[in-house]
C-alpha positions, 0 to 999 in steps of 0.5 A, spaced: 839 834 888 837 829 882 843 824 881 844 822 874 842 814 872 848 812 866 846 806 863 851 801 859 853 801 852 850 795 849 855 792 844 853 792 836 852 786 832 858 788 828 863 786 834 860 779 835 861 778 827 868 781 828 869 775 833 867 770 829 871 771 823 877 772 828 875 766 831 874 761 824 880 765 821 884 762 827 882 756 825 882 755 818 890 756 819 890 751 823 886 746 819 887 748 812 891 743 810 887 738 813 881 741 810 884 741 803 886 733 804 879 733 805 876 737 798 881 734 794 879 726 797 872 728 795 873 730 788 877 724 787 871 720 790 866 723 785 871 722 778 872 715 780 865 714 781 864 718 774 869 715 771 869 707 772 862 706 769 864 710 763 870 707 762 867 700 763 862 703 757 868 705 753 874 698 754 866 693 753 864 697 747 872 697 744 872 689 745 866 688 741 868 693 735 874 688 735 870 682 736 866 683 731 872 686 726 873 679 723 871 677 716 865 674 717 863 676 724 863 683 721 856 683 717 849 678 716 849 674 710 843 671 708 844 665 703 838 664 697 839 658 692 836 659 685 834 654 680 833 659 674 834 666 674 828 672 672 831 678 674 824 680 676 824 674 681 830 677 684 829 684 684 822 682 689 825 678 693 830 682 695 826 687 696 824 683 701 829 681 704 831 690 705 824 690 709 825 685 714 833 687 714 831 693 716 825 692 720 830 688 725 837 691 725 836 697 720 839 702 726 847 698 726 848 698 718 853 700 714 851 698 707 849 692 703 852 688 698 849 682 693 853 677 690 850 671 684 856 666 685 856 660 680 857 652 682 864 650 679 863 649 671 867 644 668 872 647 664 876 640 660 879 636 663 881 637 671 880 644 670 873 648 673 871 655 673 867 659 679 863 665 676 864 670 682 859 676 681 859 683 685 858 690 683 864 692 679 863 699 681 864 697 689 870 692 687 873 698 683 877 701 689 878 694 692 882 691 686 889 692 682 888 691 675 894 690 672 892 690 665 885 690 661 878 693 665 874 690 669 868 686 666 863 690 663 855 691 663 852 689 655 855 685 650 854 679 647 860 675 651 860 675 659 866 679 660 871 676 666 877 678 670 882 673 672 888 673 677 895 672 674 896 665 677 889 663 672 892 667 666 898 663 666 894 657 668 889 656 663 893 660 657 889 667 657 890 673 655 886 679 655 881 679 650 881 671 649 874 669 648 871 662 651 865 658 651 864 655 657 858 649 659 853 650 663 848 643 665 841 644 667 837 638 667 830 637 663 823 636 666 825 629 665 833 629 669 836 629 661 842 634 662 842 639 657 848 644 655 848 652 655 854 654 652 855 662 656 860 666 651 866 669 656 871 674 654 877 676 658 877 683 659 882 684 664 887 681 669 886 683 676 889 681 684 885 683 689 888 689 694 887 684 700 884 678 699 882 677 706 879 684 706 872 684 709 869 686 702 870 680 699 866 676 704 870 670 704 871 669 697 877 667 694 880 668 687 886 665 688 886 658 684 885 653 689 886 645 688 880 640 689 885 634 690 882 628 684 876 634 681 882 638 679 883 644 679 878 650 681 879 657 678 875 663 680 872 669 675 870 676 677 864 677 674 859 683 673 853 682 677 847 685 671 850 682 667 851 675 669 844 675 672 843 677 665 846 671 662 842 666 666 836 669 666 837 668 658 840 662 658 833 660 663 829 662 658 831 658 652 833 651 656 826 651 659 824 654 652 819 659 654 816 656 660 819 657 667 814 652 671 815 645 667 821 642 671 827 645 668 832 647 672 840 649 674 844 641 674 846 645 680 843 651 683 847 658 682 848 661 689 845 667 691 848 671 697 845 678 701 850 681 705 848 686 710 855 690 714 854 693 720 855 700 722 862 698 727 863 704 729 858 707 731 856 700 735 857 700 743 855 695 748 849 700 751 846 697 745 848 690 744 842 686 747 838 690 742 842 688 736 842 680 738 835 680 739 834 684 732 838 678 730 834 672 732 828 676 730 831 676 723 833 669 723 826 666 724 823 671 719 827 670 713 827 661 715 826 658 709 822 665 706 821 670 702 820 664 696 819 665 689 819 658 685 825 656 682 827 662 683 829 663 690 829 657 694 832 655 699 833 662 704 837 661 710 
């Protein structure tokens, strides 16, 4: 008789991955605290790798901000001096001085500002006036007037605004009318006078006199020891450059080259405001390179003989 052959079952796949499972989960409740202690250090260690460079970006680019947020250390001045004015002449050059601006620090700037600045001009005895030029359209929200209008462009009198302390000072009021000397000297050094007509169209303080916008001007009187006392004026731009522009032309009688000129030049201020709060550290070393850039190009140039001498 045949006797029957039985084979043993194998055992499927599923049972070995039942297994497994069994097995991992055993350890996993064993282990799971540890594990979590593990994943948590790990993405601890990422954000703080993540994180320290950026916040050293962030804390380095705040100080420079802060640092650079002063008067004076907020913008780039460029200092001309003219010896007479054509407004043409101006106008040039400070089409020149945009270009190179632009060429080496365009990308970190906020604006610009121009400012024509008289010498001191005698005015009587122990009593000196400083014609202080600015856009009166930009000055407009950084002033309070207290009476009269700011100067304004056209007219046969150079309009000023004075603070209170000149006012009371020098006994103005507005619509007061003056004629202050201005000195040039002739082609053979004689000094000659042009009177500028002035008018006081109105009587002003500053919002905040140490305010960036101003660039370090002053229109508070201040005191000169034995020269007296100096009393700054605010004056439109347009129409100041006007009035010497004009006043060159006659003192010179027509002829620009001859020799005469300013007794003392009239200053000639190109203000260039950087772009803070976009400024960050990454780009600090691109803005002092385009800063020294800068100082070597406009060194002594763009010049326009007597017109603008003297750039720094």
């Amino acid at each position: 008789m045949a006797r029957s052959q039985q084979r043993p079952l194998r055992q499927g796949g599923f049972s070995r991955v039942a297994a497994t499972v069994t097995l991992a989960w055993w350890q996993f409740r064993l282990t799971w605290r540890l594990l979590l202690v593990v994943g948590a250090g790990v993405v601890a260690a990422v954000v703080l790798v993540c994180a320290v460079p950026l916040y050293s970006q962030v804390a380095l680019s705040a100080g420079l901000r802060d640092a650079l947020n002063t008067p004076g250390a907020s913008s780039v001045t460029i200092h001309s001096e003219a010896h007479l004015i054509s407004q043409p002449a101006t106008e040039k050059v400070s089409e020149q001085i945009q270009q190179m601006v632009e060429q080496n620090i365009g990308p970190f700037l906020a604006g610009s500002q121009f400012s024509a600045q008289s010498p001191a001009l005698s005015f009587g005895q122990g009593k000196l006036f400083q014609l202080l030029g600015w856009s009166i359209g930009d000055a407009n929200a950084h002033v309070q007037l207290l009476t009269g209008h700011l100067p304004q462009n056209g007219g046969k009198n150079l309009e000023i605004a004075i603070t209170p302390q000149t006012a009371a000072d020098l006994k103005l009021r507005v619509g007061t009318t003056l004629r202050l000397p201005l000195p040039f000297l002739d082609s053979l050094d004689n000094q000659v006078l042009f009177f500028i007509p002035l008018r006081v169209s109105g009587i002003f303080q500053a919002s905040e006199p140490g305010e960036s916008f101003w660039h370090g001007a002053n229109f508070t009187p201040q005191a000169l020891g034995q020269y007296g006392k100096l009393y700054p004026a605010l004056v439109s731009n347009n129409s100041y450059l006007t009035t010497l522009a004009a006043a060159s032309q006659v003192m010179s009688h027509g002829d620009t080259q001859n020799g005469t000129s300013f007794e003392n030049p009239t200053d000639l201020y190109w203000y260039y405001n950087l772009d803070l709060a976009h400024l960050d550290i990454d780009h600090l070393a691109d803005l002092t390179t385009g800063l020294n850039n800068l100082l070597v190009s406009v060194s002594d140039q763009p010049v326009a003989q007597p017109f603008v001498v003297n750039t720094t």
